[in-house]
Steps between C-alpha positions, in 0.01 A plus 500: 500500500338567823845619660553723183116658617599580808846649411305770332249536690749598751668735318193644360405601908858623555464764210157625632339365122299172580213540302716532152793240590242285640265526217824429253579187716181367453464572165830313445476172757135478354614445154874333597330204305530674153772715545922632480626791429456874366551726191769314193771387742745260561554305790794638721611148501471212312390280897128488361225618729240235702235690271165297377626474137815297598284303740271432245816413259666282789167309507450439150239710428642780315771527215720792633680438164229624313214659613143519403410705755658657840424706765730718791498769687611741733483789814695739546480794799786749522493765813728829480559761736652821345668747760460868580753691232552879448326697232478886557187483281232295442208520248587870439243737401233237477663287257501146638741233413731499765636190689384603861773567725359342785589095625237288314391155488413317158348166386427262227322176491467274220319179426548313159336181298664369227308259249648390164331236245581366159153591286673362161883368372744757527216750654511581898235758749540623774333655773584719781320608788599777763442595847655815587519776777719770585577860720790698278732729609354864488206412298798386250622860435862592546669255343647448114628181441587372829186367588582312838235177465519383120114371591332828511268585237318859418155543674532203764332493832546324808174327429603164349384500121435160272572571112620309221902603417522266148301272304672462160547219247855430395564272134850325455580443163808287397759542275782274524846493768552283758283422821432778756318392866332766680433394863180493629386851716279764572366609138739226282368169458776258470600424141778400246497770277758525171740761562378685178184583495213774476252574797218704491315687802180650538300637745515656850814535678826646641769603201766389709371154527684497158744837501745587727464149710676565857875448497602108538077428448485509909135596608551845715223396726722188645859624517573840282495906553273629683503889276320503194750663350634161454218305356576619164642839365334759673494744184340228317153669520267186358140553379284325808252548720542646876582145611775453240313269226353549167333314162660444210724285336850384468701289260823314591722337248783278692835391254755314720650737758356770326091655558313788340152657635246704424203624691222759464310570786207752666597798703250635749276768387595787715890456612559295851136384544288120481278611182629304165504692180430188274550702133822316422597654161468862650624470857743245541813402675747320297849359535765276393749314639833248350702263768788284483615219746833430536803318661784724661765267618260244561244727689148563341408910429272635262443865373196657402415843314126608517328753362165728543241732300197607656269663329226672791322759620732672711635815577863675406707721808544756270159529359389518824768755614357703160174483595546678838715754420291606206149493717570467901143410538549164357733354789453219716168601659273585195507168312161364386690170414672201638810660731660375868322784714766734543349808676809719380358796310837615412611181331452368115325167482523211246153513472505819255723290270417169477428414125560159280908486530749241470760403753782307487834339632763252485683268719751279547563168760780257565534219739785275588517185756849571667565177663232217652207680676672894399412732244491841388243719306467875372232665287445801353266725340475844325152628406381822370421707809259726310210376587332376827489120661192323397541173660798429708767736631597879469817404438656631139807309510592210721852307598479159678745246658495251757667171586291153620652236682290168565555332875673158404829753518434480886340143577125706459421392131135618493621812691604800258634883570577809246633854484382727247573867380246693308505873352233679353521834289245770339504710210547888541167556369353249743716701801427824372082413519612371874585783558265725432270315770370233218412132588523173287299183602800407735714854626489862544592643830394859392880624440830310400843484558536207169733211586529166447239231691729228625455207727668252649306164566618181695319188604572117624245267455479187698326185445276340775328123424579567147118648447591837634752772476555768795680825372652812657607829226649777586513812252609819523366770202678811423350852380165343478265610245827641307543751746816552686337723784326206658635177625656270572231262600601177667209192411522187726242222363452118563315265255301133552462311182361129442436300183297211459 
């Protein structure tokens, strides 16, 4: 433990970041006694970790079979450095969501407690506190869906800030199959479940804890993508808060290989922002989603098709485009209400048009294990594009696909690497108020030359002592912000992790 310390306290100096790094390595040895790993994943390997529960386990003090209780957790601090890139404008007219052109240096630092208890049969809570700090690109302007650090949340500082991400009860409820055992982790105790059954969620926390779950279950924050654009679709705008999690509820009925869910949950009150509008039954974000498992020549896959309909006070491009041409004085400098502080007098502004409205989109994901250790995923999404992002991305319709590989292929089996391709596209009426010098909570350079976002994103991930993971990413975006008049930009970025 002590030699894990000083590993990142090390690397901490090099970057020029003690205080945060060292603060997160604190955090984490001081609670290495109660702790594993981070957000819904599974291990990278099936060599278990030396963490506290399996010590307890080895010493016959806990039933890793099934749990009454657990608790894990995890830091993560990932460093980028985006270079210089040409741009023959930037934040024209006063409008101002460009990506500056100019080399900058980015960073996100997270520290995570996991605790899980039985209250009642077939009933489990959990609780999750967070430690988190950050310094975004460009105030985190400029960019659609190809978010560089998949950790960055709206309104962060560099000041390290303590909140609670999820506390939520979750209610099992049986109905016959055969035997099912979930592994013990971060947010699952371990349990032998039947393989048909109902569960039933309530309270406060992140949809895709349930939706959407990261291709092959494997925890970004210990060996995935580094873009956000991969973390789930990035046209898949979900009701949340600024730091990505909402209340509400969701219902999960599991038949064999098959699974159905449903889930209801709060948007924010104004769009991108922390404030939770709490009126469920008129400002809501819903969605579905069906999956299947299955065997392709032996090789597991599954296939998903989600869902989405928001229902939120938000504003439509064209209303907005309507409402300038037919009174200029109500552009993006006279709003009384909640808009992004454009000081472009010549440009329409969401703000004149926001009004209850619903939103929505569908999507589509496959995965399929190749060989030992190798698989391929893609996902895909098509939304509306009338309306403007309330929670997540610009993006109106998104295109993933990537390929994992685990390190036993090369003697490193905790080790992992990946190579990923992502596009991102707008609507004409979304490119059309771009264009006219309008902003959305993410983009708006002032002018646009519309064209697709696109990225490229690769990373290894190797394993040190088996409680930490050192990663380097490389990504390159193209047309950022949808606009084909600046770019490319070339984002190097390295990443500590440990679990506990």
């Amino acid at each position: 433990m002590m030699m894990g310390f000083s590993v990142c306290r090390s690397l901490a100096r090099r970057l020029g970041t003690v205080s945060l790094l060292g603060l997160s390595c604190v955090w984490a040895s001081a609670v290495a006694h109660a702790q594993d790993a981070a957000p819904g994943p599974v291990p990278v390997v099936d060599d278990p970790q030396p963490t506290f529960m399996n010590w307890l386990s080895e010493h016959g003090k806990h039933n890793l079979e099934d749990e009454r209780w657990n608790a894990y957790g995890q830091f993560t601090y990932i460093y980028g450095w985006k270079q210089a890139f040409s741009a023959p404008y930037t934040d024209l007219n006063g409008s101002n969501g460009s990506l500056l052109p100019t080399a900058e240096q980015s960073f996100t630092g997270s520290a995570t407690a996991y605790l899980g208890a039985q209250p009642w049969k077939g009933g489990e809570a959990y609780f999750v506190p967070e430690l988190i700090a950050e310094r975004p690109l460009s105030q985190l302007k400029g960019l659609g869906g190809a978010v560089q650090d998949f950790e960055l949340q709206k309104g962060g500082s560099e000041t390290p800030s303590v909140y609670v991400s999820r506390v939520y009860l979750k209610q099992t409820v049986e109905l016959g199959g055969t035997p099912v055992h979930e592994e013990s982790g971060p947010m699952q105790l371990a349990k032998t479940y039947m393989s048909r059954r109902l569960v039933f969620v309530a309270g406060n926390f992140s949809i895709l804890d349930f939706f959407d779950k990261n291709a092959f279950d494997i925890d970004p924050r210990q060996a995935g993508m580094f873009s956000l654009a991969f973390l789930t679709y990035a046209a898949y705008d979900f009701a949340s808060d600024a730091r990505g999690y909402s209340w509400g509820g969701v219902t999960e009925l599991y038949w064999d290989n098959w699974s159905a869910r449903y889930g209801r949950i709060t948007p924010p009150k104004d769009p991108n922002q922390g404030a939770i509008d709490f009126r469920l039954f008129k400002y809501y974000g819903d969605q579905v989603e069906v999956e299947h498992k299955h065997m392709l020549h032996g090789k597991e896959g599954r296939v998903r098709v989600l869902g989405y309909r928001n229902h939120e006070n938000i504003g439509r491009f064209s209303d907005a485009i309507a409402a300038f041409e037919a009174d200029p004085q109500k552009n993006a400098t006279t709003c009384t209400g909640f808009n992004y502080g454009s000081t472009n007098a010549s440009a329409p502004d969401l703000c004149w048009a926001r009004k209850p409205d619903t939103k929505m989109g569908v999507g589509m994901f496959g995965e399929q294990s190749l060989a030992d250790g190798i698989g391929v995923y893609a996902r895909g999404m098509v939304a509306d594009g009338k309306s403007e992002v309330d929670a997540y991305t610009s993006t109106d319709r998104s295109l993933t696909g990537g390929l994992l590989a685990k390190g036993n292929l090369w003697s490193r089996p905790q080790d992992a690497m990946g190579v990923g391709y992502t596009v991102g596209w707008i609507s004409s009426s979304h490119a059309r108020y771009l264009g006219m010098g309008g902003v959305d909570g993410f983009v708006g350079d002032g002018a646009i030359n519309a064209g697709p976002e696109a990225a490229l994103d690769v990373f290894y991930t190797m394993n040190y002592h088996k409680w930490y993971w050192l990663s380097g990413d490389y990504q390159r975006i193209e047309n950022p912000g949808f606009n084909r008049d600046r770019g490319p930009v070339d984002i190097f970025s390295v990443k500590i992790h440990g679990e506990f």
